[in-house]
C-alpha positions as CSV (number, residue, x, y, z in Angstrom):
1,X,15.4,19.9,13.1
2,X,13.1,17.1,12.1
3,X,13.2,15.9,8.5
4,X,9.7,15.2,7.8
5,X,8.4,12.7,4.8
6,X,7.4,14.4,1.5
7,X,3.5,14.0,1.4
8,X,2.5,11.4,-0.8
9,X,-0.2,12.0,-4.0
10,X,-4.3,11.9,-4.0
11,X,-4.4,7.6,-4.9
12,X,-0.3,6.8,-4.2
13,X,-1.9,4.7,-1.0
14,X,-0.3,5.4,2.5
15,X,2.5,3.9,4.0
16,X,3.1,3.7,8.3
17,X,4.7,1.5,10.8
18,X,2.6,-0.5,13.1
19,X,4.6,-1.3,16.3
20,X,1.9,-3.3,17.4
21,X,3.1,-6.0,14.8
22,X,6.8,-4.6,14.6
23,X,5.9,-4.3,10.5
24,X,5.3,-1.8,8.2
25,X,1.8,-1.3,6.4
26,X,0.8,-0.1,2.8
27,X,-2.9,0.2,2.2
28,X,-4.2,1.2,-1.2
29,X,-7.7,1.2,-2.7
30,X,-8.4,-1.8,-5.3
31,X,-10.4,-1.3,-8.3
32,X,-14.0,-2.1,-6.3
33,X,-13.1,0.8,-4.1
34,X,-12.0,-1.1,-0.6
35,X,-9.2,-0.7,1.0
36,X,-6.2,-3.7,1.2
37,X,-3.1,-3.8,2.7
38,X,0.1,-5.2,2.4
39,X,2.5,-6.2,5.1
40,X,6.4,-5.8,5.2
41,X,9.1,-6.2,7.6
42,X,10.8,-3.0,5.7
43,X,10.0,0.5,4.8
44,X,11.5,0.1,1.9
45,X,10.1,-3.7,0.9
46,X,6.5,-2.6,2.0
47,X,7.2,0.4,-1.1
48,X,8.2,-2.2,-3.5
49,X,5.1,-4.0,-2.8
50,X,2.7,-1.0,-3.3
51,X,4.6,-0.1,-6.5
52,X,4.3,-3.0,-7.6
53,X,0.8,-3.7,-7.1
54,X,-0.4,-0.1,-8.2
55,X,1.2,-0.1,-11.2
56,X,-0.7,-4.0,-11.6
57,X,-3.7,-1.9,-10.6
58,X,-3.0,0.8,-13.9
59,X,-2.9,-1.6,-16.3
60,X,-6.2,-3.3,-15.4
61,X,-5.0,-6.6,-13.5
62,X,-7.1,-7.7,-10.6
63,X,-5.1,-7.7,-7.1
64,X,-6.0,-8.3,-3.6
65,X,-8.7,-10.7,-2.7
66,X,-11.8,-10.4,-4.2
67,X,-15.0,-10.8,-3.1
68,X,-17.7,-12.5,-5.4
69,X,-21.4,-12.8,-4.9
């Protein structure tokens, strides 16, 4: 039997392996509504790093690159 991932919530970003890099990828939607990503060589470290920057995101910091006009 395969032991599948518990689905993650509605704005918890998404989390997948790209074995075209041999890393794992976390993309997440800033506060101007595009998406980022973050880069890991881990599962785990690439988690850390989305925690980290949504719960940044929650209490109003800016994160990412920004884009001003």
């Amino acid at each position: 039997m395969i032991r599948s991932m518990p689905r993650r919530g509605h704005g918890e970003g998404t989390i997948r392996h790209r074995a075209d890099r041999h890393l794992w990828e976390a993309r997440y939607t800033d506060g101007d509504g595009r998406r980022q990503s973050l880069y890991a060589p881990t599962r785990r470290e690439v988690q850390i790093k989305l925690n980290a920057v949504r719960h940044a995101l929650a209490e109003g910091a800016a994160v990412g690159s920004s884009r001003e006009a």
